[in-house]
Backbone bond lengths (Angstrom), bond angles and torsions (degrees), N, CA, C in turn:
res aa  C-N    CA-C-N  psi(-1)  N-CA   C-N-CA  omega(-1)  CA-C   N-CA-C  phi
1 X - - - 1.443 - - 1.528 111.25 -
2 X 1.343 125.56 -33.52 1.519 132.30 -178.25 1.292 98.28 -61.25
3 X 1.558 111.27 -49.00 1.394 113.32 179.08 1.475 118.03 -35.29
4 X 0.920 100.09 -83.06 1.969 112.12 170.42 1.161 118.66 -42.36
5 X 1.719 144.99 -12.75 0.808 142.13 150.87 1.541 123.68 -61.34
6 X 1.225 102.53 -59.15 1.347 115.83 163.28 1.482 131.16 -44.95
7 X 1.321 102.24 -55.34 2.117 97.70 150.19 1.123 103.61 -71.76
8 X 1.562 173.20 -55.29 1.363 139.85 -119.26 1.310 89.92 -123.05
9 X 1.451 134.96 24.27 1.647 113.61 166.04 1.577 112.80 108.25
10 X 1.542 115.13 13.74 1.605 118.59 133.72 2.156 94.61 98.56
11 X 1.422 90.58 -152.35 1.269 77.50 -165.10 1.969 116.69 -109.44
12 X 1.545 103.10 145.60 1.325 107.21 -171.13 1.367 109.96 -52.31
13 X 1.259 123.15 -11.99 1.956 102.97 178.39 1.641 103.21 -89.77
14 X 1.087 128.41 -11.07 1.394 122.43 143.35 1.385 134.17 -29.13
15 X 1.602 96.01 -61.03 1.268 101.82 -177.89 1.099 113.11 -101.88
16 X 1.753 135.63 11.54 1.177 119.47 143.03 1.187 123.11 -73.69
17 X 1.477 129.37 -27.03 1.227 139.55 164.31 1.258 122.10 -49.98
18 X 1.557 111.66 -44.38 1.770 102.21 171.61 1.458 108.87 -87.31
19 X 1.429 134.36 -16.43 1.250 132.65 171.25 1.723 112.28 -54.40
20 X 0.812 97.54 -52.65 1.898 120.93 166.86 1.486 108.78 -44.39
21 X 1.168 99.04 -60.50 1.595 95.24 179.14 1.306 127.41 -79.29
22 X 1.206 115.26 -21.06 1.614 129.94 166.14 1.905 113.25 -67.49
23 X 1.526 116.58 -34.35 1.335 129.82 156.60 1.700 124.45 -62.97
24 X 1.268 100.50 -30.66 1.649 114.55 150.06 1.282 119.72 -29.96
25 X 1.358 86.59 -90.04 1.503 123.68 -179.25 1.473 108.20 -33.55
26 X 1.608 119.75 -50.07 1.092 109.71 -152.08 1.622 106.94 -105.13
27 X 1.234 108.37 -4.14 2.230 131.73 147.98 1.120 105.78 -60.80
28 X 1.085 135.29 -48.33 1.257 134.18 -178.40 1.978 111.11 -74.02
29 X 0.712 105.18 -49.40 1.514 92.35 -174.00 1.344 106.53 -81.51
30 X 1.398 123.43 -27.66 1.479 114.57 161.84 1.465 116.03 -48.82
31 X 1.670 109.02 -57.98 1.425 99.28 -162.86 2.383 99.45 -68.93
32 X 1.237 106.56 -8.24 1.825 84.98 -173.88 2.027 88.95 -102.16
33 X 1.281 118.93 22.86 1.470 97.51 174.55 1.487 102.05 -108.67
34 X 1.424 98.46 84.51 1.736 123.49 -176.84 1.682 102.70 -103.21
35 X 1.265 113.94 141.66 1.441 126.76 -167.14 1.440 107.30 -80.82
36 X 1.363 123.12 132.16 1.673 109.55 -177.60 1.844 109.33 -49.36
37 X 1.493 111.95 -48.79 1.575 100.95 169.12 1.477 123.11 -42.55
38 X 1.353 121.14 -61.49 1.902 120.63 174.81 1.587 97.48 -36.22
39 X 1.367 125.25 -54.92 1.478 129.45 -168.90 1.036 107.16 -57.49
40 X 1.500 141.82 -47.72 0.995 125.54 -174.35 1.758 121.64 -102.80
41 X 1.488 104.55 24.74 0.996 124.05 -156.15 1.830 82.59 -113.51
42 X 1.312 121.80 -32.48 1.284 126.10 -165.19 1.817 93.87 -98.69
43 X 1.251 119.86 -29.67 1.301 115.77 -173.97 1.615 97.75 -75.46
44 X 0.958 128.80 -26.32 1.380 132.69 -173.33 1.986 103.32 -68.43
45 X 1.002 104.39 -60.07 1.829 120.69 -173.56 1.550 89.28 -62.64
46 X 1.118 129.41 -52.02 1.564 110.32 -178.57 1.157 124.15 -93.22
47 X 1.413 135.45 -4.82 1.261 133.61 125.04 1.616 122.52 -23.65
48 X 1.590 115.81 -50.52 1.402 125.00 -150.38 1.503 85.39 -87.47
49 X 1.550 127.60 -51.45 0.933 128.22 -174.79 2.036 132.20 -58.05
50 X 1.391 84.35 -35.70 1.241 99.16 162.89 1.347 127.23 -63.32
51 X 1.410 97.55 -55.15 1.742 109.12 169.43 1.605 124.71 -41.12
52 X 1.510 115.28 -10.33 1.331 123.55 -167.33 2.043 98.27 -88.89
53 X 0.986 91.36 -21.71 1.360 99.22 -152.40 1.801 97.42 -102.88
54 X 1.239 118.36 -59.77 1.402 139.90 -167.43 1.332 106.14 -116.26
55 X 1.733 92.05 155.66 2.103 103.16 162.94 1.638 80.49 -92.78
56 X 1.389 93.96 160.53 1.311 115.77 -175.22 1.347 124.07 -134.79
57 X 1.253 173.89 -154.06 1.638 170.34 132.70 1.547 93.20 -110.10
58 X 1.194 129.58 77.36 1.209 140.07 175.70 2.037 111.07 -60.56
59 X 1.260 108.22 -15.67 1.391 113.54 -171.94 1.558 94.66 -106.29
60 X 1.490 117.86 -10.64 2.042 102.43 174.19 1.496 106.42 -107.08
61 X 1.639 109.38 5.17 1.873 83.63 -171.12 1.294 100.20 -70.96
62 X 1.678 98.77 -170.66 1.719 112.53 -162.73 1.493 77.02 -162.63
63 X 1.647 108.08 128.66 1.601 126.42 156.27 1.199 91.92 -151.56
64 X 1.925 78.09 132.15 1.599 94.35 169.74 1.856 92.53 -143.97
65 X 1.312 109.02 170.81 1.439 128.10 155.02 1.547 117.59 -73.37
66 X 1.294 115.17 115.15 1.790 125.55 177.28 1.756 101.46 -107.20
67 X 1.388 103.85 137.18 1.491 96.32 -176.00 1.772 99.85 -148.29
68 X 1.058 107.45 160.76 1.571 106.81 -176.07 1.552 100.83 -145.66
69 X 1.298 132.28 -164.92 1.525 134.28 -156.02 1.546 95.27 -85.36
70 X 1.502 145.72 -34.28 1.395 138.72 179.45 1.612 109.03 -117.00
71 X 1.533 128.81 7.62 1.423 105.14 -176.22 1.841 88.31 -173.82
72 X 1.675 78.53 161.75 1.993 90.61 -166.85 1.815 99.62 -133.65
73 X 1.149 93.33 126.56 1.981 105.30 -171.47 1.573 87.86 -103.43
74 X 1.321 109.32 159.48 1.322 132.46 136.42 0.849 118.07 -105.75
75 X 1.510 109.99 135.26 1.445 116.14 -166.94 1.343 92.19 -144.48
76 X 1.868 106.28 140.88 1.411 124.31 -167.15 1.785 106.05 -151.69
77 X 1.194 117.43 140.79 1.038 133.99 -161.43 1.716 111.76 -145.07
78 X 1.880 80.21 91.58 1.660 80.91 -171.00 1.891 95.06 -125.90
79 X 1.219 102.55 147.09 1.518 130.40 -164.41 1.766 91.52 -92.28
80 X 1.430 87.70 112.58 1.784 95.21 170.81 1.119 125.80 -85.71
81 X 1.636 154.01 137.91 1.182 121.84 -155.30 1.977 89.69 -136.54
82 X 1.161 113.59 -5.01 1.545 125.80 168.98 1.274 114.05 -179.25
83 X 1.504 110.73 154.83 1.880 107.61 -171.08 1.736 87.50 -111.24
84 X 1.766 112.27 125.92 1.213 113.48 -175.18 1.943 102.49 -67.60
85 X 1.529 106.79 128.69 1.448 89.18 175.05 1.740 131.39 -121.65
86 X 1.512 104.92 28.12 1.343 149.37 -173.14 1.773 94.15 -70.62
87 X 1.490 111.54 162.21 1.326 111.11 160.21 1.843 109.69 -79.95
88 X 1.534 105.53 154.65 1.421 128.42 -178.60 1.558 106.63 -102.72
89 X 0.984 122.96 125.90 1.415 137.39 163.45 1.686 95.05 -63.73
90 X 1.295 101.44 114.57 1.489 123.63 164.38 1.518 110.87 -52.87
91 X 1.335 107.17 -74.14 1.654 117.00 -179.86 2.013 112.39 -32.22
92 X 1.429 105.24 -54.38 1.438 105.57 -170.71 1.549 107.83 -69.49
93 X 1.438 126.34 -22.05 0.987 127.57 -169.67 2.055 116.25 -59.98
């Protein structure tokens, strides 16, 4: 049986291994092929959310999707400009 492996193209944990990684690949770009609307549809909710808490520079943040060969970050870069330190209404939260 090794025999026949060896002519017909080696061994199957190979190619579960690149099958795997090719299913990666293709999780990953699904989950970052997000519509500029959803994006700014999500920058909006954490804007609002943030705003509860902090002043913010609402005109410098930056969110984008960061992704590498096994995993995808969001990454956001928002300029704090004071941490509110008052009580929060539970309910509005």
């Amino acid at each position: 049986m090794d025999f026949l492996r060896k002519i017909f193209g080696g061994d199957d944990k190979k190619s579960r291994d690149k099958a795997r990684d090719r299913l990666k690949i293709v999780l990953i770009h699904d989950r970052t092929d997000i519509s500029p609307q959803l994006l700014e549809s999500l920058r909006g909710e954490i804007i609002q959310v943030l705003t509860k808490y902090m002043e913010i520079d609402t005109q410098k943040i930056e969110i984008d999707l960061d992704h590498d060969e096994h995993e995808v970050a969001l990454v956001a870069n928002v300029p704090v400009l004071r941490i509110k330190r008052g009580k929060i209404d539970v309910d509005k939260v």
